[in-house]
C-alpha positions as CSV (number, residue, x, y, z in Angstrom):
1,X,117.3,106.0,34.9
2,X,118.2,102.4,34.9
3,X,120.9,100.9,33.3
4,X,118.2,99.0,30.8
5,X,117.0,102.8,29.4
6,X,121.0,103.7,30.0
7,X,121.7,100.9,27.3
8,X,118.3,101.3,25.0
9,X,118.6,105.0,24.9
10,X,122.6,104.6,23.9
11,X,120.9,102.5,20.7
12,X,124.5,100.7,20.6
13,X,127.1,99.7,23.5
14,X,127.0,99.4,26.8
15,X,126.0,102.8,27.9
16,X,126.1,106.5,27.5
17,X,129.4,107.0,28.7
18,X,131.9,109.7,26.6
19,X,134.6,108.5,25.6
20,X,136.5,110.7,27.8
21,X,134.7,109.3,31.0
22,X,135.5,105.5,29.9
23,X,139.7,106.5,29.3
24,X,139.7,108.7,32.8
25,X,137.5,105.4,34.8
26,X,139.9,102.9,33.3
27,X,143.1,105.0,34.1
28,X,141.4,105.4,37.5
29,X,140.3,102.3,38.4
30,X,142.1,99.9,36.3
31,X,145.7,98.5,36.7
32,X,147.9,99.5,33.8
33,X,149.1,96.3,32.0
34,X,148.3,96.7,29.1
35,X,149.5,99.2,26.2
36,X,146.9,100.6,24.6
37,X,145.6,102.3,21.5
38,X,143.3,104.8,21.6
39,X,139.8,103.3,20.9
40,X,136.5,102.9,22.6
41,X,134.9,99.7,21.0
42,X,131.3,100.0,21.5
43,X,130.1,97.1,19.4
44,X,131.6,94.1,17.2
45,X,129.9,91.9,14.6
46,X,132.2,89.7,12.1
47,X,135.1,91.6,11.4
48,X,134.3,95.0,12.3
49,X,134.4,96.9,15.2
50,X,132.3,100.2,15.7
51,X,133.1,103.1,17.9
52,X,130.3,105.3,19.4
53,X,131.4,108.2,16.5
54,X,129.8,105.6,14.0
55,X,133.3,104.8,13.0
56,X,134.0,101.5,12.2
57,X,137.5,98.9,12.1
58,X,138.6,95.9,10.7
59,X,139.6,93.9,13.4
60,X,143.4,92.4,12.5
61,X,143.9,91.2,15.4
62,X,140.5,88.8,16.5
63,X,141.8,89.0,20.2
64,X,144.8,86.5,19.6
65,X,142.4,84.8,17.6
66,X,139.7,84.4,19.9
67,X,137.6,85.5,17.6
68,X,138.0,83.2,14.5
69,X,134.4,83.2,13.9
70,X,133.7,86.2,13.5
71,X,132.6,88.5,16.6
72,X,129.2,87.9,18.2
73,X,128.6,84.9,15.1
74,X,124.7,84.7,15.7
75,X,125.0,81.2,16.1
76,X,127.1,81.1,18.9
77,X,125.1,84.3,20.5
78,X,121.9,82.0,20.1
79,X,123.1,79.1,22.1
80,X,124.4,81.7,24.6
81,X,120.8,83.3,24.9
82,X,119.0,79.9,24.7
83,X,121.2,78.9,27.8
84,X,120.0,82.2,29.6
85,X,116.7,82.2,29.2
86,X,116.2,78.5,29.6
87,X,118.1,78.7,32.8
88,X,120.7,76.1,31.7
89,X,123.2,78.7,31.7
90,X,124.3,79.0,35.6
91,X,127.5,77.4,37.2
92,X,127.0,74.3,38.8
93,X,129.4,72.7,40.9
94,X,131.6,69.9,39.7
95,X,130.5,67.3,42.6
96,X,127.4,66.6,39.9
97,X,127.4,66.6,35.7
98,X,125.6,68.4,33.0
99,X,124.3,68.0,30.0
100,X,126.1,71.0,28.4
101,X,129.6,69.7,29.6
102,X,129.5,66.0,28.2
103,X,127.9,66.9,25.0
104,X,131.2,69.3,24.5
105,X,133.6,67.2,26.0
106,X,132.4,64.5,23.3
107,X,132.7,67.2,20.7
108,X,136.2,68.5,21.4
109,X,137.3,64.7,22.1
110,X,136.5,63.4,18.8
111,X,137.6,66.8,16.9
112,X,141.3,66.5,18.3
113,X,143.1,63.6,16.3
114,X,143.8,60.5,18.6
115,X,146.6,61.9,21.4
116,X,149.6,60.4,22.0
117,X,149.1,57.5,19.9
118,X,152.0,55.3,21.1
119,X,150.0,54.9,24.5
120,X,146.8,53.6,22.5
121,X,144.2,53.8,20.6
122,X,142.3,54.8,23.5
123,X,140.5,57.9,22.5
124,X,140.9,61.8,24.3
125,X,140.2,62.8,27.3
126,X,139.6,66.5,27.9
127,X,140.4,68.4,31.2
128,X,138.4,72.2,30.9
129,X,139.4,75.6,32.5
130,X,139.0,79.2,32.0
131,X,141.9,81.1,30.2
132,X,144.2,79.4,27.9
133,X,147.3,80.1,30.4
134,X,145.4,77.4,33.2
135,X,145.7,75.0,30.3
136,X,148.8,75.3,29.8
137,X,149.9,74.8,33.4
138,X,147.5,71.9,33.6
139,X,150.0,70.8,30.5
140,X,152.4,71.0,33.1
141,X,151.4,69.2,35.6
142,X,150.7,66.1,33.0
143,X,154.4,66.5,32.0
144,X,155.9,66.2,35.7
145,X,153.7,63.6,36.9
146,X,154.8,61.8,33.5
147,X,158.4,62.0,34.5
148,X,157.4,60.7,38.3
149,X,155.3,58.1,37.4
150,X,156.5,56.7,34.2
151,X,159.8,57.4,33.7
152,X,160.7,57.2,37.6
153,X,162.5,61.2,37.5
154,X,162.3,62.0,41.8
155,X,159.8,64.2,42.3
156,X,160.5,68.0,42.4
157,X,163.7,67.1,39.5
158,X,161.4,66.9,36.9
159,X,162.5,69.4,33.6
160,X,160.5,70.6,30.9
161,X,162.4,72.4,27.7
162,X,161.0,75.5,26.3
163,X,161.8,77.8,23.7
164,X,163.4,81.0,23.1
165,X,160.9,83.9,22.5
166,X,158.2,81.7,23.4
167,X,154.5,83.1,24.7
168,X,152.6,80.5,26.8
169,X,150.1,83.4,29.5
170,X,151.4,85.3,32.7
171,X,150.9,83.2,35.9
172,X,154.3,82.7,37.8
173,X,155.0,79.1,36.6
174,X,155.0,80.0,33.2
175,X,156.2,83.4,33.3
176,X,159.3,81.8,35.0
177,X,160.6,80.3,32.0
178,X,159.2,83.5,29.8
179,X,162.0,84.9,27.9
180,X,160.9,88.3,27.8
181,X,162.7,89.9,30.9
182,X,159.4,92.3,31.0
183,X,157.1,89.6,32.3
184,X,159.7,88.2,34.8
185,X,161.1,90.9,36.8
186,X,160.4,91.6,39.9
187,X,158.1,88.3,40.7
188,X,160.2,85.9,41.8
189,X,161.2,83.4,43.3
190,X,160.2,81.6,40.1
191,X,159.4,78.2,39.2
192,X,162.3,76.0,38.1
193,X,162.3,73.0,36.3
194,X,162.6,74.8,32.8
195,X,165.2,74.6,29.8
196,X,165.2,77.0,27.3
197,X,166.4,76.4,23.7
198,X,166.4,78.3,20.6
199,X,163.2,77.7,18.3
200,X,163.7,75.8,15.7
201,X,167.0,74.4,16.7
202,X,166.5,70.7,16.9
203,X,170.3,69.9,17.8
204,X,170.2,72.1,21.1
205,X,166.7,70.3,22.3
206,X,168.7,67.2,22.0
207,X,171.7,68.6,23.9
208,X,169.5,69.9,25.9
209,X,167.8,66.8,27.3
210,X,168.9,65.0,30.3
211,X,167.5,61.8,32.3
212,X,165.3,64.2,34.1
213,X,163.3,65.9,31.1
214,X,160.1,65.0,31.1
215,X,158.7,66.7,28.1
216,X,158.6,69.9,25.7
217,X,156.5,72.3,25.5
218,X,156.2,73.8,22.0
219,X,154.3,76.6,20.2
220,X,154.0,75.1,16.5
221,X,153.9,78.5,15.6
222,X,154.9,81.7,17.4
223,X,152.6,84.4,17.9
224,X,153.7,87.1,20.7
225,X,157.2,86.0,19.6
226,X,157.0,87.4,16.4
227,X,154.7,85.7,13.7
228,X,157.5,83.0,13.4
229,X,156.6,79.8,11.2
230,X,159.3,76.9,12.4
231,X,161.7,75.2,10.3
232,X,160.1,72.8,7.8
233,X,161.0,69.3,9.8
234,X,161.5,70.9,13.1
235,X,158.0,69.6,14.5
236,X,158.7,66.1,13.1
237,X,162.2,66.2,14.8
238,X,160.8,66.9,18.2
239,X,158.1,63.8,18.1
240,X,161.8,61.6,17.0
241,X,163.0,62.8,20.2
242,X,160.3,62.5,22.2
243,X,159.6,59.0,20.6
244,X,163.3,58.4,21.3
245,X,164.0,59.6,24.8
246,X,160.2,58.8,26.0
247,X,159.1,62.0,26.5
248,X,155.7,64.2,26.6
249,X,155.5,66.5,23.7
250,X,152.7,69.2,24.2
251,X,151.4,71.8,21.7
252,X,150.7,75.1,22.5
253,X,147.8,75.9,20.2
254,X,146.0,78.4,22.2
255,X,146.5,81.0,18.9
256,X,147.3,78.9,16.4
257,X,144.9,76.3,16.5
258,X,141.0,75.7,15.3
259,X,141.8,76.7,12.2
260,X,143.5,79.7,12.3
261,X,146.9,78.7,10.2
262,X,144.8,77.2,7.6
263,X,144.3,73.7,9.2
264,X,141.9,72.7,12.4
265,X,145.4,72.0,14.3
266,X,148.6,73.9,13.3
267,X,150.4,70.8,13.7
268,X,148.7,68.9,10.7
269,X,151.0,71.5,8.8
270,X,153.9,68.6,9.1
271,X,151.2,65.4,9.8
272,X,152.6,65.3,13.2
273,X,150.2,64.2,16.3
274,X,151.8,65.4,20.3
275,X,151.0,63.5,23.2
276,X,148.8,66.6,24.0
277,X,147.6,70.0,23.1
278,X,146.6,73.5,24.8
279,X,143.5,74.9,23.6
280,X,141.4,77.9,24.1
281,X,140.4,81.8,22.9
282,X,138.3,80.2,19.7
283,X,137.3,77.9,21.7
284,X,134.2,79.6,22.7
285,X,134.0,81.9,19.8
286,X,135.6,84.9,22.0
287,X,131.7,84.4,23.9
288,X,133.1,83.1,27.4
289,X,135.9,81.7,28.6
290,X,137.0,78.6,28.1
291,X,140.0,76.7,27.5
292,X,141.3,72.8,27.9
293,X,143.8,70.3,27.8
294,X,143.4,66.8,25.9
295,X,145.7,64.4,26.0
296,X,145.1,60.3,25.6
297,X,142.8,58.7,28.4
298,X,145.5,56.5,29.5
299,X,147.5,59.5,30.5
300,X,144.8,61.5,31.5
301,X,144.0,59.0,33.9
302,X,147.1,58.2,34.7
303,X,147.6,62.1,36.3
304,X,144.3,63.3,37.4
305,X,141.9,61.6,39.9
306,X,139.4,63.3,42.6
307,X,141.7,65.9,44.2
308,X,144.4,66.6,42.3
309,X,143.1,69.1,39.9
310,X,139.6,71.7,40.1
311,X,138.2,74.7,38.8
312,X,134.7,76.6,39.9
313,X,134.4,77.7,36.5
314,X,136.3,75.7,34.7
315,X,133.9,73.8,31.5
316,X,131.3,75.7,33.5
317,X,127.8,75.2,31.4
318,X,127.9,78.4,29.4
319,X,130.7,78.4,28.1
320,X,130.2,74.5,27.3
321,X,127.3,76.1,25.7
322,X,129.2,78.6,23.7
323,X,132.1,76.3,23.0
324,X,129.5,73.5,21.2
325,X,128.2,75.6,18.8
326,X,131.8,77.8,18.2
327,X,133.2,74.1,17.0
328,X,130.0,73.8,14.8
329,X,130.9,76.8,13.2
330,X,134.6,76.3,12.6
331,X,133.3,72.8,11.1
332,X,129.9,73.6,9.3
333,X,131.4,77.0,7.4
334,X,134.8,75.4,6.9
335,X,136.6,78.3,8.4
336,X,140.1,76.4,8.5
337,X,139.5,75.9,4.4
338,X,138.7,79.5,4.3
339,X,142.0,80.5,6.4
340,X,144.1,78.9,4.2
341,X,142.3,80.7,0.8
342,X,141.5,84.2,2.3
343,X,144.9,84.3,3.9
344,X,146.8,83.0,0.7
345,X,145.0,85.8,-0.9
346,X,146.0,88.3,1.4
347,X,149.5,87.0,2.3
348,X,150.3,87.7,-1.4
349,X,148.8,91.0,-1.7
350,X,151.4,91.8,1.9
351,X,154.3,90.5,-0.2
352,X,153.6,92.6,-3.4
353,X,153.5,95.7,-1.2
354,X,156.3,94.6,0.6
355,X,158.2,94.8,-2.3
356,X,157.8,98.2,-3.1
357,X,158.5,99.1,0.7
358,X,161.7,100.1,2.0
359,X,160.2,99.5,5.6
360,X,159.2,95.9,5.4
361,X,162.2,93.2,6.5
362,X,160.1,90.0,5.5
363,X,156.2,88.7,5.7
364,X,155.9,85.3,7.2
365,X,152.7,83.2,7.9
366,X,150.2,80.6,7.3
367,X,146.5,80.9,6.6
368,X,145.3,84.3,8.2
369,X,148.1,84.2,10.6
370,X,150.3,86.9,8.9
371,X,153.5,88.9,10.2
372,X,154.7,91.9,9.0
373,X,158.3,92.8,10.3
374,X,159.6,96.3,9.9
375,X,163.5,97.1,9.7
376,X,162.6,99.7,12.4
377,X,161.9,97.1,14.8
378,X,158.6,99.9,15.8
379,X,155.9,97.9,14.5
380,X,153.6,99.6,17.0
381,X,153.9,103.2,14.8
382,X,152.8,101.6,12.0
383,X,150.0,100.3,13.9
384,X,148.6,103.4,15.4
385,X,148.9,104.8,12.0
386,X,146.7,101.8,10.6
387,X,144.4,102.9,13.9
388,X,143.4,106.1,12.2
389,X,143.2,104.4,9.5
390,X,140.1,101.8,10.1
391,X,142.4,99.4,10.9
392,X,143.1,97.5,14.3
393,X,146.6,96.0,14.4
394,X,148.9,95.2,17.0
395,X,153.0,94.6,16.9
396,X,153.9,91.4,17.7
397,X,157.9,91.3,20.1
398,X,157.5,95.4,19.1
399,X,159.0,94.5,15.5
400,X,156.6,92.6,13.8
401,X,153.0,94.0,12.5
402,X,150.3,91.5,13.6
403,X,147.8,90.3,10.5
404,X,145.6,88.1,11.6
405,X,141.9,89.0,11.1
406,X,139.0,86.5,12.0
407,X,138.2,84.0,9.5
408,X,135.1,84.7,8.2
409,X,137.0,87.7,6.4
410,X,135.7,88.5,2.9
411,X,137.9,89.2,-0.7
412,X,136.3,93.1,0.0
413,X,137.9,93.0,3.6
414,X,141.1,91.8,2.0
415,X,141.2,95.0,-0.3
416,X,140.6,96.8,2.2
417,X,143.5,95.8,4.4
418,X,146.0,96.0,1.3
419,X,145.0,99.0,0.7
420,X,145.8,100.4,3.8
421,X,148.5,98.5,4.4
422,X,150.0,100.3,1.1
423,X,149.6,104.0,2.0
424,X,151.2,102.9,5.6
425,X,154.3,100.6,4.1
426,X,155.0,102.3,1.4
427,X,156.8,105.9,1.1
């Protein structure tokens, strides 16, 4: 039997496999980092995800918002099998240019407000790669030859401040300044150049800089660090001290962004524009991977000529494909709009349970970005519990319950999330 008839006989997923088989080839064959629940998805269409018992889950978690719009949105799947069978779809190297590539780059470009706007009025310039963590080292590498170049900083000094608790991928540069021991240990040496201060504390980043920081690096909203919203101001403080000590300010939006706080950009929350910011997951619509950094020409120029930067697959043409029609549909079906009415919605039906819990601490969030923290500090019992449920949820730093369903969610979805959120929370 082929694997065709394997997958048309199956009628849904990827094949035939039991359960059973799939958790004993993954323990088998698969390294163990990650936690998981225990749950075959077979399937996935908007916010549900099906198991091969014909069960079915809400998705609260949209893959760290990579799935904003919905999983498998027929629109993006389209484009995707356009690409395929028109044979536009294949990697290309990098030494030529494609069609698929420029029509994005122009998209994302001209979506992202005007970067770093004290260098010019010069437009964006994206710089594409695969997973959002790339993106964010590419971020790094602006930021150091910033300090080199521009503010004269010898080469190899260069600092960058960070924040507690903050979550920006795995590779070694940037799990070196991770401050989750767990992601750390046991790699080094690690990367200097990194200053960590505690989110939200505007007086330590301005202790904390010296004439060899170069820039911050800034989640304007933490996800894996616990759902946390920042102080009203804080944002605006740290573009005074950039603006003030000439310094890059980059935004880590890789979760937060394209709509998923209830704006396109999490940082519109304050009216604040960084010199750059770190996109990806939505990006492509959860289809393919793709991720980028887009800063102001001048400085992208400035950085990155023939040489000094590559990827094989990075902006590769389908997921340039994939990542032209996922913008469309965050901007045609006004998802960012709908974040910030579905999630005010739900974020009130969290508090009124909430107040008839004795296990919740406090609900924080924006749009459908929603944390739930428990006094426990077990989030992930609660979660398994939702599980069995219908529910997929995941803890956020093991104390916070994570909320944050794609955005194409429904006022019926939202019922059905409070309501199981009720029998769970409260006694």
């Amino acid at each position: 039997m082929t694997n065709i008839d394997t997958i048309k006989k199956a009628g849904h997923g990827f094949s035939t496999l039991a359960d059973s088989q799939i958790y004993d080839y993954e323990t088998n064959f698969v390294a163990s980092h990650y936690g998981r629940q225990k749950l075959v998805v077979r399937n996935a269409e908007g916010v549900w995800l099906h198991s091969q018992d014909g069960n079915k889950y809400l998705d609260c978690l949209a893959a760290y918002s990579a799935a904003n719009q919905g999983h498998c949105h027929p629109k993006i799947v389209k484009a995707l099998v356009d690409a395929l069978q028109n044979n536009y779809a294949s990697v290309i190297s990098n030494v030529v240019y494609t069609d698929s590539m420029a029509a994005f780059a122009k998209k994302l470009a001209e979506l992202v407000p005007q970067m770093g706007p004290r260098f010019g009025q010069n437009g964006n310039k994206i710089l594409p790669k695969n997973g959002g963590v790339e993106s964010v080292e590419t971020a790094i590498k602006m930021m150091r030859y910033y300090g080199w170049k521009t503010k004269g900083i010898a080469d190899g000094k260069q600092e960058i401040i960070v924040f507690s608790n903050n979550f920006h991928g795995r590779m070694i540069t940037v799990v070196s300044f991770a401050d989750t021991p767990r992601y750390k240990e046991g790699f080094g040496p690690l990367t200097p150049g990194f200053v960590t201060v505690d989110y939200g504390n505007l007086d330590a980043v301005e202790k904390a800089i010296t004439p060899n920081t170069c820039g911050i690096l800034v989640e304007p909203a933490q996800g894996e660090g616990g759902m946390f919203i920042p102080p009203e101001g804080f944002l605006k403080g740290l573009r005074e001290l950039s603006d003030k000590n000439d310094l890059m300010l980059v935004f880590d939006e890789i979760q937060v962004g394209l709509g998923r706080t209830g704006k396109m950009f999490c940082f519109e929350h304050e009216n604040v524009i960084p010199d750059g910011i770190v996109l990806g997951k939505a990006l492509s619509g959860g289809l393919a991977p793709l991720s980028c950094f887009v800063t102001n020409k001048e400085l992208m120029d400035m950085a990155f000529q023939p040489g000094s930067d590559g990827s094989t697959f990075g902006g590769f043409p389908l997921a340039c494909v994939a990542g032209n029609a996922a913008l469309d549909v965050i901007v045609e079906e006004k998802l960012a709009e709908r974040s910030a009415e579905m999630g005010a919605i739900l974020k009130k039906r969290i508090e009124e349970i909430a107040a008839k819990s004795s296990h919740v601490k406090e609900v924080r969030g924006r749009g459908l970005f929603i944390g739930i923290e428990v006094h426990s500090g077990d989030a992930m019992s609660f979660c398994r519990t939702l599980l069995g449920m219908g529910i997929l949820a995941n803890d956020s730093h093991g104390h916070t319950i994570r909320v944050s369903p794609p955005l194409v969610l429904e006022n019926e979805h939202i019922d059905y999330i409070a309501e199981r959120l009720e029998k769970v929370l409260v006694d």
